[in-house]
C-alpha positions as CSV (number, residue, x, y, z in Angstrom):
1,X,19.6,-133.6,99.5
2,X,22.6,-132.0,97.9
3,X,24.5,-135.7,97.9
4,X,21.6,-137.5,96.6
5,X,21.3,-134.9,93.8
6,X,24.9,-135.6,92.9
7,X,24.4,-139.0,92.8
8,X,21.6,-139.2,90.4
9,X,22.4,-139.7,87.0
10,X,26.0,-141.3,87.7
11,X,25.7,-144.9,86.2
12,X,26.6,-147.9,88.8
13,X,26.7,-151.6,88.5
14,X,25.1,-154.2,89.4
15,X,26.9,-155.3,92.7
16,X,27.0,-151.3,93.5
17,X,23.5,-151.1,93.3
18,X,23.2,-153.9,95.8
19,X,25.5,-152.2,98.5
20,X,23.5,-149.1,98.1
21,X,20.1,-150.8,99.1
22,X,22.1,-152.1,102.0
23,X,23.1,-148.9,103.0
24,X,19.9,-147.0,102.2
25,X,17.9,-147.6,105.3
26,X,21.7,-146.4,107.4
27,X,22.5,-143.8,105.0
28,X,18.6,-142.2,104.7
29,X,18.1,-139.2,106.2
30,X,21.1,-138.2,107.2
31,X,22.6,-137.0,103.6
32,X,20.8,-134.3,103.7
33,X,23.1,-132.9,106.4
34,X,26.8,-132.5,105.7
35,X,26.9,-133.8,101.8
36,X,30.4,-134.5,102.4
37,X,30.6,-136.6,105.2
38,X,27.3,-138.7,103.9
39,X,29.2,-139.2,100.4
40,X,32.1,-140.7,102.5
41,X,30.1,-143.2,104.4
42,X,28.5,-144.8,101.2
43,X,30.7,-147.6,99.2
44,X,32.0,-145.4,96.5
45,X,35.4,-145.9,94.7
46,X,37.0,-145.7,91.2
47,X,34.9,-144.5,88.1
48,X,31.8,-143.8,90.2
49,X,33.7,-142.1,92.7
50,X,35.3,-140.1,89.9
51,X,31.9,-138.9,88.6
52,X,30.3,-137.8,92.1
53,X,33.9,-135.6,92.3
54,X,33.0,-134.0,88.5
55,X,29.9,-132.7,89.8
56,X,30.9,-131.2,93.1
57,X,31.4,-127.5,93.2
58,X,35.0,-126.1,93.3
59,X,34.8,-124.0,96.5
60,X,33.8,-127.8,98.1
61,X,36.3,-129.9,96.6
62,X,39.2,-128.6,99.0
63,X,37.0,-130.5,101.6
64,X,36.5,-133.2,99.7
65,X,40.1,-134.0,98.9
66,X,39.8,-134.2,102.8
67,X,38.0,-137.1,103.4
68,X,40.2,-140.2,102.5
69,X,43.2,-140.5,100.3
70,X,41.0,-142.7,98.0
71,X,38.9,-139.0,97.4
72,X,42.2,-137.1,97.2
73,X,43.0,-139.7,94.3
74,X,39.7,-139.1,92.7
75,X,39.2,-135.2,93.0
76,X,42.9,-134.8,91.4
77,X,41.9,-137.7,88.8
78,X,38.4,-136.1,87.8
79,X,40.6,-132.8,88.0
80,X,43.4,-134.1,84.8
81,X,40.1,-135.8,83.0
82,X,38.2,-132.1,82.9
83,X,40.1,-128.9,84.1
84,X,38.7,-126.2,84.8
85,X,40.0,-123.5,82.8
86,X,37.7,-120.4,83.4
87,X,39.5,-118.0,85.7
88,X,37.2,-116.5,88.6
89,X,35.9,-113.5,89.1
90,X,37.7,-111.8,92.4
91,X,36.1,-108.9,94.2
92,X,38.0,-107.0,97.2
93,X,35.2,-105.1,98.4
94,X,36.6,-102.1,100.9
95,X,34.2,-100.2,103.0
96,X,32.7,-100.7,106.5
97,X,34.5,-104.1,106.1
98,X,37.2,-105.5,104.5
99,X,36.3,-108.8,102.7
100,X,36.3,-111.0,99.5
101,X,34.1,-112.7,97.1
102,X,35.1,-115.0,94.3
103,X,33.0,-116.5,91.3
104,X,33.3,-119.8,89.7
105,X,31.7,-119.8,86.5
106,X,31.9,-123.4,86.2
107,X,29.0,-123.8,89.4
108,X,27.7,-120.5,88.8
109,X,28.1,-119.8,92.5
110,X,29.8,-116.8,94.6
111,X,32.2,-117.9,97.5
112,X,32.3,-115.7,100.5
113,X,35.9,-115.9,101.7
114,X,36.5,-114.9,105.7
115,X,38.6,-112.3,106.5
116,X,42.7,-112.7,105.9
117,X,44.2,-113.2,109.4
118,X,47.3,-111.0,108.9
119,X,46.6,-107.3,108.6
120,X,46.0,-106.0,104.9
121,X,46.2,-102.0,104.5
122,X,42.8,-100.5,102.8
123,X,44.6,-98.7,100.3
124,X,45.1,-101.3,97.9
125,X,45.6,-102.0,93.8
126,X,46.1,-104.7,91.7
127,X,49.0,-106.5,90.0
128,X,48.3,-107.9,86.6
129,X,49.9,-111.2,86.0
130,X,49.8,-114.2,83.3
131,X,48.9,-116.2,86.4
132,X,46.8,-114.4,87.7
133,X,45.8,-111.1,89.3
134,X,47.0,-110.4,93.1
135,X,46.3,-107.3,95.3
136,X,48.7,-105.4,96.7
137,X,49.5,-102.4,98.8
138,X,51.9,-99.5,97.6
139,X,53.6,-97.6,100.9
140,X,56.9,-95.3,100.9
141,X,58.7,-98.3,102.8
142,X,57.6,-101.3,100.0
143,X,55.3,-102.7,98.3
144,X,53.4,-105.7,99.7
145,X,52.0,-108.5,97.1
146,X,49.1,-111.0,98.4
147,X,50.3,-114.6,97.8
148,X,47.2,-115.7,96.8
149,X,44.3,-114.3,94.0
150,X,42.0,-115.1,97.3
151,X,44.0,-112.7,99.1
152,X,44.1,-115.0,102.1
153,X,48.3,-116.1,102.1
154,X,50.7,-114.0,103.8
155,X,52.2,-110.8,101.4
156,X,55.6,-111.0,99.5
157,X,57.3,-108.1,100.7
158,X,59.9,-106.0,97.9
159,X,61.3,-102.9,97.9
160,X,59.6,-99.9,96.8
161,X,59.8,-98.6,93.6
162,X,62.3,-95.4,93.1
163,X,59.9,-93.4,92.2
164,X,57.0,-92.8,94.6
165,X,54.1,-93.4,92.5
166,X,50.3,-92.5,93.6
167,X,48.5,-94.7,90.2
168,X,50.8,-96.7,88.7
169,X,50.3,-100.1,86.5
170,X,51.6,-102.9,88.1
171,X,52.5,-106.3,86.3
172,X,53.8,-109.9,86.7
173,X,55.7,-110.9,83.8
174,X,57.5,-114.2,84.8
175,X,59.3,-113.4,87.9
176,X,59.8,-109.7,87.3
177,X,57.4,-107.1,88.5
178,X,56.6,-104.1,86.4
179,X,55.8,-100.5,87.8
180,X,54.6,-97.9,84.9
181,X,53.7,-94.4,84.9
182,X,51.6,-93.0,87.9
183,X,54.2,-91.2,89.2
184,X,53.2,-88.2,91.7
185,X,54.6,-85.0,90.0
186,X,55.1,-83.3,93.2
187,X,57.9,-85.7,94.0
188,X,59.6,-86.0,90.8
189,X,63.1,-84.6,90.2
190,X,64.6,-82.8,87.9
191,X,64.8,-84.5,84.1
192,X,62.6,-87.4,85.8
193,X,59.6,-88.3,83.7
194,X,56.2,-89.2,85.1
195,X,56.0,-92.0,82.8
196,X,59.0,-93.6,83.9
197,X,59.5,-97.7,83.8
198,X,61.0,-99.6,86.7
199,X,61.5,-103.3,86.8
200,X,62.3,-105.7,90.0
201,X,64.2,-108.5,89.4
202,X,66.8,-110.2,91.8
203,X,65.6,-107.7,94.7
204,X,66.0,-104.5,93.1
205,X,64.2,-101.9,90.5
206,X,66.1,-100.8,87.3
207,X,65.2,-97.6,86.0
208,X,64.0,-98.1,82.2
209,X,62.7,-96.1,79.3
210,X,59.9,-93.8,79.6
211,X,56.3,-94.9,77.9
212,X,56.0,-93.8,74.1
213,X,54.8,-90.5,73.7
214,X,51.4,-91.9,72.6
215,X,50.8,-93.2,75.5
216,X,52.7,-90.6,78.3
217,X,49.4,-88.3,78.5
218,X,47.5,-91.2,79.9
219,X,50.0,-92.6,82.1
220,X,47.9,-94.1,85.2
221,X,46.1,-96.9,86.0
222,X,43.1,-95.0,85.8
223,X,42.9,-94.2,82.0
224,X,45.2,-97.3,80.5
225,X,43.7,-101.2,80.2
226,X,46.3,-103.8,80.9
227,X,47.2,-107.4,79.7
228,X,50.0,-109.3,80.9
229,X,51.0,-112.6,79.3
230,X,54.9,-114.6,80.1
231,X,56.4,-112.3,78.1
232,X,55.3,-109.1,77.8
233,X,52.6,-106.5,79.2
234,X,50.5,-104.5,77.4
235,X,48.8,-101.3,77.6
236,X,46.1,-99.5,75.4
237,X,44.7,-96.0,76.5
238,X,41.1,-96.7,77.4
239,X,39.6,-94.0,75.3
240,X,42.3,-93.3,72.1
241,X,43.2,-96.9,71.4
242,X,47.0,-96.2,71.5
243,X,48.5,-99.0,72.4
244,X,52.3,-100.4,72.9
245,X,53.8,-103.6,74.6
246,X,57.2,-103.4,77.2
247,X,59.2,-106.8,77.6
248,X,60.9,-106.7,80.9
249,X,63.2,-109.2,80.1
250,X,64.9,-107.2,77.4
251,X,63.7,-103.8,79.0
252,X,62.4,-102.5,75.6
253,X,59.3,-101.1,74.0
254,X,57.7,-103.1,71.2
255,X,55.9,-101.1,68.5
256,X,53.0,-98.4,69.1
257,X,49.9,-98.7,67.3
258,X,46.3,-97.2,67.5
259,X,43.9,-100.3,68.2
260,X,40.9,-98.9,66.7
261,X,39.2,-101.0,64.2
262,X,35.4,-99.5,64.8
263,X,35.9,-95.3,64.7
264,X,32.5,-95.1,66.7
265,X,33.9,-96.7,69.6
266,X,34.4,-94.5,72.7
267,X,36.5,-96.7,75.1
268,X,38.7,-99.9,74.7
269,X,39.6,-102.7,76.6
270,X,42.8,-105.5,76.7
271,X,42.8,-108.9,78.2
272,X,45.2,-111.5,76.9
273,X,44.3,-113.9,74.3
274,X,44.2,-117.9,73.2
275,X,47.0,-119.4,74.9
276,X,50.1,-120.5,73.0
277,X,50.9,-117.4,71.5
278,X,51.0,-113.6,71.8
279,X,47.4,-112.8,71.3
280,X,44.5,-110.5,72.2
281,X,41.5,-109.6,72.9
282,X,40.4,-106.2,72.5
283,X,37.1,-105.1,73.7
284,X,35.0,-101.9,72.7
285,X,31.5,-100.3,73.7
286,X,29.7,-97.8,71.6
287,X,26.4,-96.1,71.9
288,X,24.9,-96.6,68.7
289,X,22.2,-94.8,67.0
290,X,18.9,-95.3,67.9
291,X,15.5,-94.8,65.9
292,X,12.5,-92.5,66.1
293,X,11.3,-93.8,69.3
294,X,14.2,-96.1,70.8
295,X,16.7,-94.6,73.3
296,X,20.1,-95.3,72.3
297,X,21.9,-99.1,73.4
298,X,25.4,-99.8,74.2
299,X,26.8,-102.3,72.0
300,X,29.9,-104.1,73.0
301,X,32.4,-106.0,70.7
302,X,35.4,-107.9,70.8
303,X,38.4,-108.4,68.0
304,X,41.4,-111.0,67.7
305,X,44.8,-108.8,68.0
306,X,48.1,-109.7,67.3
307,X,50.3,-109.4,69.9
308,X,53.6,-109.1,68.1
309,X,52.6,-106.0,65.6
310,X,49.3,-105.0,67.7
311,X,47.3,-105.5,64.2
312,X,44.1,-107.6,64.0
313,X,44.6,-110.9,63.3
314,X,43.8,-112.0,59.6
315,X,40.5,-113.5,59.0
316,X,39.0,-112.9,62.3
317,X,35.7,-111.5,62.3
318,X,34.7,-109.8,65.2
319,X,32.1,-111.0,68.0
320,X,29.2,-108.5,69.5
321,X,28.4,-109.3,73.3
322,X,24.1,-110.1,73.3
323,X,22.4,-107.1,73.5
324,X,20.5,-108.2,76.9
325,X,23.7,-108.4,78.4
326,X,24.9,-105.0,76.9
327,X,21.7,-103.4,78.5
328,X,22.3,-105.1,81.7
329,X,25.4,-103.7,82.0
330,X,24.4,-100.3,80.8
331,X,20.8,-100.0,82.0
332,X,19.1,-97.1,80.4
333,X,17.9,-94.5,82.8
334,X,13.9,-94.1,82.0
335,X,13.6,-91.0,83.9
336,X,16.8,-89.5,83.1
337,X,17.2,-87.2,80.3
338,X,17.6,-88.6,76.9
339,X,20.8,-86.0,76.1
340,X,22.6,-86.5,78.6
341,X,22.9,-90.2,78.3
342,X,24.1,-89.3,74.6
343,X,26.8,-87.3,76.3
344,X,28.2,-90.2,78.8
345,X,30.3,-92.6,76.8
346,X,29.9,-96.2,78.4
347,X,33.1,-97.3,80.2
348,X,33.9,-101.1,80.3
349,X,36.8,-102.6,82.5
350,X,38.1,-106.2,81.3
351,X,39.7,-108.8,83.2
352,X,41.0,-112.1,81.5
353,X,43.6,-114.9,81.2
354,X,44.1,-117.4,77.9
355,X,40.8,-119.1,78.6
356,X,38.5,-116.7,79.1
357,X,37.3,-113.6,81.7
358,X,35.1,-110.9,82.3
359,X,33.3,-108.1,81.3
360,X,31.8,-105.0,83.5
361,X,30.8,-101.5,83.9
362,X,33.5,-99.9,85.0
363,X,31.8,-96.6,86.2
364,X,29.6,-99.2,88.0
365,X,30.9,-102.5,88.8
366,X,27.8,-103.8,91.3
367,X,26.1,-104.2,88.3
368,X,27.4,-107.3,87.2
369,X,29.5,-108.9,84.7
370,X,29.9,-111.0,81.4
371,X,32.1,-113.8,81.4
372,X,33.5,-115.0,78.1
373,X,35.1,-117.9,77.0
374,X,37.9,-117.5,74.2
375,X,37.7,-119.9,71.4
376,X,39.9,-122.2,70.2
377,X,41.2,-122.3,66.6
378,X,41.0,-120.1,64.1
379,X,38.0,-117.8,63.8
380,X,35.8,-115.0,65.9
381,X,37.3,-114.8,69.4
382,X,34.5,-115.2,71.3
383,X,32.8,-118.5,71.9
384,X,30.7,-118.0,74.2
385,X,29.0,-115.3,76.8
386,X,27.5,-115.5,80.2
387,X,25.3,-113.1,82.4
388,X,27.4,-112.8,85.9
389,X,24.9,-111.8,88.8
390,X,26.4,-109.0,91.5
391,X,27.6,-110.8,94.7
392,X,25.5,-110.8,97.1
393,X,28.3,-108.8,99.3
394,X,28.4,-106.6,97.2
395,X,25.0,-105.4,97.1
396,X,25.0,-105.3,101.0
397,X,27.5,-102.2,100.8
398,X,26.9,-100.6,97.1
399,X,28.8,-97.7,98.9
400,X,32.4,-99.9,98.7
401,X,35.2,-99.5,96.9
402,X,35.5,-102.2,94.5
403,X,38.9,-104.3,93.2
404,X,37.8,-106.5,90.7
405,X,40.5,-109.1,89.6
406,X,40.4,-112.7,88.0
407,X,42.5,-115.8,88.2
408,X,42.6,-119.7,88.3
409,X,41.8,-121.2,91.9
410,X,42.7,-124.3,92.5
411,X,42.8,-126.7,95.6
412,X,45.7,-124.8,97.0
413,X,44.1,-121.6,97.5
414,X,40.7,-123.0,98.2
415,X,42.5,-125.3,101.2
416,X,44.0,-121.9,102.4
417,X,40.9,-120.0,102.5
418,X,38.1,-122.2,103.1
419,X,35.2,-120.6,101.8
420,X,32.6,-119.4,104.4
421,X,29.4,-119.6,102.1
422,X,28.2,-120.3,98.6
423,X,25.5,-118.8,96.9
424,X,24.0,-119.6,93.8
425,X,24.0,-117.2,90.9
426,X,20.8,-116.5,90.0
């Protein structure tokens, strides 16, 4: 029924309408097998073509583009008319199995992609980039980038960095890769600092500045949020709000400031901004105070940031995430004790690109997630939030390690890695 669905609604003329009851009595039945291949069979071409292809769901349009060259035309024509902007949420789930599941917010479905043919090592982090976030995996003899957000095309191999690290930042700025701080004392030389910088370019690493000193006690992946845009990356510490941007291409620090426009907020987040310029978005969670007889909440907020001086921009107001999502992603603990909560400062982990991105417990990321979707204009930076259920692979091994990462998929990747399932959100 999934064809007929799609067809309902899209308008048809007349002479359409009369090859359709021609075909009804040969078509019947049989749509409600393989959607696709039904779809194919019935006389559809141009505009109403065009409008089946809208509502088709991205993890089956790689098959679609499949069936003729007349669909190919449409899905890349309905494609140009309304792109889909909204990266996905990517989750490399490591345990018992290795395997992957992706989001699209625009079905509101999770994609179960099969296993990568070529061998990918279980120690694995994440590279940052403007187009998108890819896995990789750091060894003494290089360091191996997927191909693909989906994790599915064969690794670009480089060199590894000078300095072993054990939890660095990685970062794709252009066609540079970006290696900061993380470096494992044990192995560090003498007058060699642990927040070194190391750019590869032209299939090598240059040795750069050190962090700023703001930032050099938190030098590790673990306690710094990262946003990358074409230019520049940029790092805040998670709990201070000291924050600095590096520009490879000039190998040079930009100025350091502390992000902290709410003092009762107890950990920070970056994600890049509105496209076409050097902005942010900088997230933040608080506890705040509760009444007589109300446990405390977790409120969450976002601010506009200018990238250049890392001040807020002027005239932005800032945007609060729903409080039923806030709770969701916090859930209070009924039977837990009321102080101790108070002591545990919420912990959010932020993945994003110029259109939007996501939102999760970072102490607990098989919660879920909130996608957001940046405004345009001038104005609050949030237009929008949505409720992201936990995939359902993930809730099948709660025990995993967890590598979540977002980025635009298009028919490329999807043809690479043909999804094995779809579920629907719920």
């Amino acid at each position: 029924m999934v064809a007929l669905e799609m067809c309902a609604g899209v308008g048809v003329r007349g002479h359409e309408l009369k090859h359709g009851r021609q075909r009804h009595e040969e078509v019947g039945s049989e749509v409600a097998g393989d959607g696709v291949a039904s779809l194919a069979e019935m006389d559809l071409y141009g505009d109403v073509l065009e409008s089946v292809v809208e509502r088709v769901p991205a993890a089956d349009l790689a098959a679609s583009a499949r069936v003729s060259r007349e669909w190919l035309r449409a899905v890349r024509a309905a494609l140009r008319r309304r792109p889909r902007r909204l990266p996905w949420l990517v989750v490399h789930l490591h345990g018992r199995r290795r395997r992957t599941a992706a989001y699209d917010p625009h079905s509101g479905a999770w994609v179960t992609v099969p296993a990568a043919r070529h061998d990918t090592p279980s120690h694995v982090r994440l590279v940052r980039g403007a187009g998108g976030d890819r896995v990789c995996a750091l060894s003494l003899s290089g360091l191996a980038v997927s191909g693909d957000p989906l994790g599915k095309d064969v690794c670009v191999a480089l060199k590894a960095p000078g300095v072993w690290r054990v939890d660095p930042v990685f970062a794709a700025v252009g066609d540079r890769v970006v290696a900061l701080g993380g470096a494992c004392q044990l192995a560090l030389g003498e007058g060699e600092d642990a927040s070194v910088v190391e750019v590869h370019e032209s299939g090598s690493w240059t040795a750069c500045g050190p962090m700023p000193a703001e930032l050099r006690e938190s030098a590790a992946a673990t306690w710094l949020s990262v946003a990358a845009t074409d230019q520049r990356v940029y790092l805040t510490d998670r709990s201070t709000g000291w924050a600095s941007w590096f520009d490879p291409a000039k190998q040079q620090w930009g100025p350091t400031c502390r992000l902290r426009p709410d003092a009762t907020v107890s950990t920070w987040g970056l994600a890049p901004g509105r496209g076409g310029a050097e902005r942010l978005v900088l997230f933040g969670a608080k506890r705040c105070g509760r009444a007589e007889q109300a446990k405390s909440r977790v409120v969450i907020q976002a601010w506009e940031v200018d990238g250049d001086g890392l001040a807020l921009s002027r005239g932005a107001a800032h945007d609060t995430m729903p409080g039923e999502m806030s709770e969701r992603l916090f859930p209070r603990d009924e039977d837990g004790d009321e102080e101790d909560e108070e002591e545990m400062s919420p912990s959010i982990g932020v993945c994003g690109n110029a259109a939007g991105g996501y939102v999760y417990n970072a102490a607990d990321p098989a919660i879920g997630a909130v996608l957001y979707e940046l405004r345009d204009g001038v104005g609050s930076a949030v237009e929008r939030w949505e409720w992201v259920p936990c995939a359902p692979s993930v809730e099948a091994e709660p025990l995993g390690r967890f590598i979540l990462a977002c980025s635009p998929v298009g028919l490329d990747e999807l043809a690479r890695g043909q999804p094995a399932a779809c579920t629907a959100a719920q």
